[in-house]
C-alpha positions in Angstrom: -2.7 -3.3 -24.1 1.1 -3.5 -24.1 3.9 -6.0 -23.3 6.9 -3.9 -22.7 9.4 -5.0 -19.7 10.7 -2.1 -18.0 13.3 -1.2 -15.2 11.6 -4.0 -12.9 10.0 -6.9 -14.6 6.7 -6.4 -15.6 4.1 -9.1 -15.8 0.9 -8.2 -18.4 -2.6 -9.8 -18.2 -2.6 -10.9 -21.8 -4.7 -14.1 -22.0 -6.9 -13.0 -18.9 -5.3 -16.5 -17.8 -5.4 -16.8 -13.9 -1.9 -18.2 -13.4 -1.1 -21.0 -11.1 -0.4 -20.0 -7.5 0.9 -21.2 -4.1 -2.0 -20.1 -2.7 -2.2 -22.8 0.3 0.9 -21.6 1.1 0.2 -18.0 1.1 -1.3 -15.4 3.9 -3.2 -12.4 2.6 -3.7 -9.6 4.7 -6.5 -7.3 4.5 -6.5 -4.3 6.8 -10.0 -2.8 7.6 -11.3 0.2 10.3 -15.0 0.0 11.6 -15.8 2.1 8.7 -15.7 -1.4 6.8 -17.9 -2.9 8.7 -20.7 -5.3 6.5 -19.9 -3.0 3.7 -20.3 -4.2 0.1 -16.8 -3.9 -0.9 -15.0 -5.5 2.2 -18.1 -8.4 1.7 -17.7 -8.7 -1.8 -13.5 -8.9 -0.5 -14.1 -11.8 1.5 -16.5 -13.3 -0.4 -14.0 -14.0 -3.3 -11.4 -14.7 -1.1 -13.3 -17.8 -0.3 -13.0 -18.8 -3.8 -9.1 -18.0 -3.6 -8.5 -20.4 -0.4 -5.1 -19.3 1.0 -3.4 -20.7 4.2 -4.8 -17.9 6.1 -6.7 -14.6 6.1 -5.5 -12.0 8.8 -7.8 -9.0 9.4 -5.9 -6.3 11.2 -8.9 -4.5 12.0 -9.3 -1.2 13.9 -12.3 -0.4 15.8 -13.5 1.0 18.9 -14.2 -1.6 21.5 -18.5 -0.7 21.2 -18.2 -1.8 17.9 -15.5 -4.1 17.3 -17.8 -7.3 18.9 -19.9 -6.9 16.3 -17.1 -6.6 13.4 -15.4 -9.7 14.8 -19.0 -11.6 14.9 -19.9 -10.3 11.1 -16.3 -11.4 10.1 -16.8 -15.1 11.6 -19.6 -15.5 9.1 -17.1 -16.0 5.9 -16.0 -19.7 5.2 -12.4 -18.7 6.0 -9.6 -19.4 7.9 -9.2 -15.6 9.2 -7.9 -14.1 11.8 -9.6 -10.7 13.3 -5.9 -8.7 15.1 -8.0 -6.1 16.8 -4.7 -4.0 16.8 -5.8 -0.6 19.1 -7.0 -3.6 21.6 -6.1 -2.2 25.3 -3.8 -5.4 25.4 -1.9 -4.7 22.2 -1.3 -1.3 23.6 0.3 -2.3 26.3 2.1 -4.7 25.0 3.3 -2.5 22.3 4.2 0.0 24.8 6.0 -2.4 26.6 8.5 -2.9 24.1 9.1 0.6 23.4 7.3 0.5 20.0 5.3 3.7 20.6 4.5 6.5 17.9 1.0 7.3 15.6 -1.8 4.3 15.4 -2.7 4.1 11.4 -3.1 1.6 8.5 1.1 1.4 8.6 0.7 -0.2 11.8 -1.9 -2.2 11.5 -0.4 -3.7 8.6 2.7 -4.4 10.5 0.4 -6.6 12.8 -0.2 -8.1 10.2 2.6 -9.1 8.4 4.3 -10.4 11.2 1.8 -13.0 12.0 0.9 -13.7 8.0 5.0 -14.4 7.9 4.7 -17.5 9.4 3.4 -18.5 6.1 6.0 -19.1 3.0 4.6 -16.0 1.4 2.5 -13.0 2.2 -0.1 -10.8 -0.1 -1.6 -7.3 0.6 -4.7 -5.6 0.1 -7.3 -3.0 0.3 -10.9 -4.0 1.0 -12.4 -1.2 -0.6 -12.2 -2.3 -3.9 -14.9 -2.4 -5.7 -13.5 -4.3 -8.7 -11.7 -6.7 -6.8 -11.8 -10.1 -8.5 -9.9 -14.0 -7.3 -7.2 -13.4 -9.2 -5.5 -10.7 -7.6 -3.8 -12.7 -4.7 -3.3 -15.4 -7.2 -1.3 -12.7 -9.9 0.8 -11.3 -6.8 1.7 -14.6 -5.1 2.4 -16.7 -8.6 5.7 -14.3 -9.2 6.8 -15.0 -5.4 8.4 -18.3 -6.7 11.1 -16.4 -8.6 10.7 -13.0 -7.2 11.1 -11.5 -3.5 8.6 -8.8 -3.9 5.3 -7.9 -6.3 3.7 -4.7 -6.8 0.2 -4.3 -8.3 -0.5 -1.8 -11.1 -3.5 -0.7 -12.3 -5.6 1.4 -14.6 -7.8 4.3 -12.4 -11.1 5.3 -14.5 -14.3 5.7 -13.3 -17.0 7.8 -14.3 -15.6 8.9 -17.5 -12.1 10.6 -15.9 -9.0 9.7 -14.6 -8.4 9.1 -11.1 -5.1 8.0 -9.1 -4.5 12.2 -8.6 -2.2 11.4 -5.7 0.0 9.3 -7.9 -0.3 11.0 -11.0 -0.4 14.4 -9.9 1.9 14.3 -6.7 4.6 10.9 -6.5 5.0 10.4 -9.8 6.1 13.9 -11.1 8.0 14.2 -7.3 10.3 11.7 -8.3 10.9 12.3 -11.6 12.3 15.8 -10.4 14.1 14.4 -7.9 15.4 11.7 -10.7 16.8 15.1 -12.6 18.9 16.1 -9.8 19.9 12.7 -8.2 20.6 9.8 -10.6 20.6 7.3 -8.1 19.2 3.8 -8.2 16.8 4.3 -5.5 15.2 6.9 -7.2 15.3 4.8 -10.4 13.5 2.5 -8.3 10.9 4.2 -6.7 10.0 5.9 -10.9 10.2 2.3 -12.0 6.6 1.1 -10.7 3.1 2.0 -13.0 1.0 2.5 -10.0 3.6 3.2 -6.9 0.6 4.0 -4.6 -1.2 0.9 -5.0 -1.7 -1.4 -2.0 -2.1 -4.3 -3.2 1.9 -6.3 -3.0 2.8 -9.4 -2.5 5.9 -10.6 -0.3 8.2 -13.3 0.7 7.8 -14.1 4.6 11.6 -13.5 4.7 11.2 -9.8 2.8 7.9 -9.2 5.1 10.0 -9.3 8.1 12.7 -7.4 6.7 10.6 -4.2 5.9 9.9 -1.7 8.3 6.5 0.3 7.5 5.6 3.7 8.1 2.9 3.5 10.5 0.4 5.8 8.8 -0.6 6.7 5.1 2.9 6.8 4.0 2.5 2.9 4.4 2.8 2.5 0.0 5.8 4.5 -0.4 8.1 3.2 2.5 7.2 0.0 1.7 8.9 0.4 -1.5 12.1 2.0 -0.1 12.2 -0.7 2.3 11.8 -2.9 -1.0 14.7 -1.5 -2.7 17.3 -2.7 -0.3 15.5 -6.2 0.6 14.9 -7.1 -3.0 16.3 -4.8 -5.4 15.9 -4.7 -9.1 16.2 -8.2 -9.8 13.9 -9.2 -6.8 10.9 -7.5 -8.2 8.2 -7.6 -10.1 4.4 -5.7 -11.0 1.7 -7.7 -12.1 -1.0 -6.2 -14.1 -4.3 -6.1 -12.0 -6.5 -4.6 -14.5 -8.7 -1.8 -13.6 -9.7 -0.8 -10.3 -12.8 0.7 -8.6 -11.9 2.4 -5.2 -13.5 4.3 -2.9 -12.1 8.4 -3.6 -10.7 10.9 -0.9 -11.4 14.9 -1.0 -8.8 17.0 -2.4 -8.6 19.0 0.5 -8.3 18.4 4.5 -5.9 16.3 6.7 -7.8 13.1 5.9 -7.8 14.1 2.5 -5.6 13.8 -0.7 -3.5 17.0 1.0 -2.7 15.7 3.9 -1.9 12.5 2.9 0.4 14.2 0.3 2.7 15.3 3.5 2.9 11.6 4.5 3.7 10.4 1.4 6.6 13.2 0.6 7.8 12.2 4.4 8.4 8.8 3.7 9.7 8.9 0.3 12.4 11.4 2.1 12.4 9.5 4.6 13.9 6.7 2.1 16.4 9.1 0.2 18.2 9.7 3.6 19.1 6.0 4.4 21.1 6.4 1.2 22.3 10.0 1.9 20.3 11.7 -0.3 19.1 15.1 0.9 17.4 16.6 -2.1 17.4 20.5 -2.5 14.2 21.7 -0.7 14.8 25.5 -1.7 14.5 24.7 -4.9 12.7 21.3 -5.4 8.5 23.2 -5.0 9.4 24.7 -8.3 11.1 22.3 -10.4 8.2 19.6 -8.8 5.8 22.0 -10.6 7.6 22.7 -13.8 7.6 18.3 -14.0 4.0 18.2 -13.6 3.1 20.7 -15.8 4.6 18.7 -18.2 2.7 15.5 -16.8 -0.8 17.6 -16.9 0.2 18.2 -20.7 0.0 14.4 -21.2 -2.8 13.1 -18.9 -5.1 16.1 -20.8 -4.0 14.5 -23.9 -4.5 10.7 -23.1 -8.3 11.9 -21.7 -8.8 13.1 -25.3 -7.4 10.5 -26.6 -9.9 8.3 -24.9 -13.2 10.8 -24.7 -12.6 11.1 -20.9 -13.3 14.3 -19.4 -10.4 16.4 -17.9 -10.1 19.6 -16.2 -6.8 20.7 -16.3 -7.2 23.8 -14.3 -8.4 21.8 -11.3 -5.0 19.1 -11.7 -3.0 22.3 -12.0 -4.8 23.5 -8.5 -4.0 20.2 -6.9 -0.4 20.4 -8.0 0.1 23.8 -6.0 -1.7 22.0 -3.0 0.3 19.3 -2.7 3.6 21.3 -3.6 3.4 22.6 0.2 4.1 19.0 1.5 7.3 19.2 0.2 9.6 19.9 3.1 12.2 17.6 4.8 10.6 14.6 7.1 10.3 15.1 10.7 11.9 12.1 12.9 11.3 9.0 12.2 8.4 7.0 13.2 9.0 3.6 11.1 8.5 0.5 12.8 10.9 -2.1 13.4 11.6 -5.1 10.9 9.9 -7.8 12.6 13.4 -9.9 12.2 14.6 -7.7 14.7 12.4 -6.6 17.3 11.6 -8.6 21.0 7.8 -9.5 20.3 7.1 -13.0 19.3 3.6 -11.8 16.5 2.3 -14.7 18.6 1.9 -12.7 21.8 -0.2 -10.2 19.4 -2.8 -12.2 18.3 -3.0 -14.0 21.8 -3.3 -10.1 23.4 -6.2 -9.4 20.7 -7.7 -12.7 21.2 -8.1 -12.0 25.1 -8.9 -9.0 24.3 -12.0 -10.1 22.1 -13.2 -12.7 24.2 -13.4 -10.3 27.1 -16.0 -8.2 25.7 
């Protein structure tokens, strides 16, 4: 335990103290596939969330229509005031479609559902449902800076089963940016090295910042979020809140729905972020001087697992680290989606498509 401030303000769990929290005023969004469905974790989710009582719960949710009756049903069970956005609905197609905002279905997107009808509240929190550790004070520690900040950012310690976890984090982003830091002094790389757990999706928002933002619609959702965080609340806008230790669910190393494919998401959208400040990083050279930084972060994490009798095989973080160093190429077009504050489609015509959509099945 430590209670250092650092480049953005950093809030510590101390006391174990739940602090107090606009939580009537608040939204909290909880994206889920049919994969979720009646699982423990996304029960266990809700279940606390009771206990929690914010304005509103919105489920973007996506299923295919055989099973998506059923999810909606099992969700109407919880004593809360929740929304289901079935956001792959026919309806919501079309009338996404219909507003020219077209491009790859994933989390990013349904989140976006999400935030813009959770903005109608004063402020806005974000998370997972496949946490296994998840406990009533996490929408509580993200909304309670929201008074003074724009923008909170979870951290967390990843150990289970005597090892450390977080690989895509601590093995890919964080060593990423610190080479890109070498080369590019620049505050939004300062920025995007400044967070304890980048990847974490559990944030809390302002509605005005959650309409600002404009999320990358697939598993780069974490990372674009925070460039988009940079220039709606800056240094002195933000704030990460200590959310203990977390129990998640863990992705293979290898295959597209993997750790390696996601790595070519992630290295998109954090390039994606340089560019809207004219930073165009040296891809010849940046594979190798990505290495040569983690090598130096593998040196560490083996000695912080010794340190703590964890197991660690350095070997197999050193084979992950050449995996992922073939994401690193420049982004391909640009697939974000627009800031809610600017785009023609009311969130209202959303949930009214999804609710049609529902009832008609």
């Amino acid at each position: 335990m430590e209670y250092v401030q650092e480049q953005v303000a950093t809030l510590h769990d101390l006391t174990g103290q739940v602090p107090d929290a606009p939580t009537d005023r608040a939204a909290v969004v909880v994206p889920m596939t049919d994969r979720e469905y009646a699982g423990l974790a996304p029960e266990r989710t809700l279940e606390t969330l009771e206990r929690v009582d914010p304005a509103r719960v919105i489920v973007p949710l996506r299923a295919p229509a055989d099973r998506v009756g059923a999810f909606a049903e099992w969700l109407s069970g919880f004593d809360l005031p929740l929304t289901p956005l079935w956001c792959n609905a026919p309806a919501v197609e079309d009338l996404l479609a219909d507003r020219g905002i077209e491009g790859p279905a994933g989390k990013g997107r349904d989140v976006w559902l999400g935030l813009g009808l959770a903005a109608r509240e004063e402020f806005v929190a974000l998370h997972d449902a496949d946490v296994k550790s998840y406990d009533a004070a996490h929408v509580p520690r993200l909304v309670a800076p929201l008074a003074e900040f724009d923008f909170s950012k979870g951290y967390y310690a990843r150990v289970e089963n005597d090892r450390l976890y977080g690989r895509l984090f601590r093995l890919f982003y964080e060593p990423l940016v610190a080479a890109l830091g070498e080369r590019h002094p620049e505050p939004i790389l300062e920025y995007l090295g400044a967070f304890r757990y980048a990847l974490a999706g559990e944030m809390g928002f302002t509605s005005r910042v959650a309409r600002e933002v404009r999320p990358e619609p697939a598993w780069g959702l974490e990372t674009g979020l925070l460039g988009e965080a940079f220039g709606a609340a800056g240094f002195s806008g933000t704030v990460q809140v200590d959310l203990g230790v977390h129990e998640h669910d863990h992705r293979a190393v290898s295959g597209e729905t993997g750790l390696v494919g996601m790595s070519g998401h992630v290295a998109s959208a954090l390039f994606r972020a340089l560019a809207d400040r004219g930073i165009v990083p040296e891809f010849d050279t940046l594979p190798e001087r990505y290495r040569e930084v983690a090598e130096r972060f593998l040196a560490g994490y083996a000695a912080d697992a010794a340190f703590n009798g964890l197991a660690y095989d350095r070997e197999e973080e050193r084979s992950q680290v050449d995996a992922y160093a073939e994401a690193i190429a420049p982004a391909e077009g640009d697939d974000r989606l627009p800031a809610w504050a600017g785009v023609d489609l009311a969130p209202g015509a959303v949930a009214d498509a999804s609710e049609r959509a529902l009832d008609a099945l």
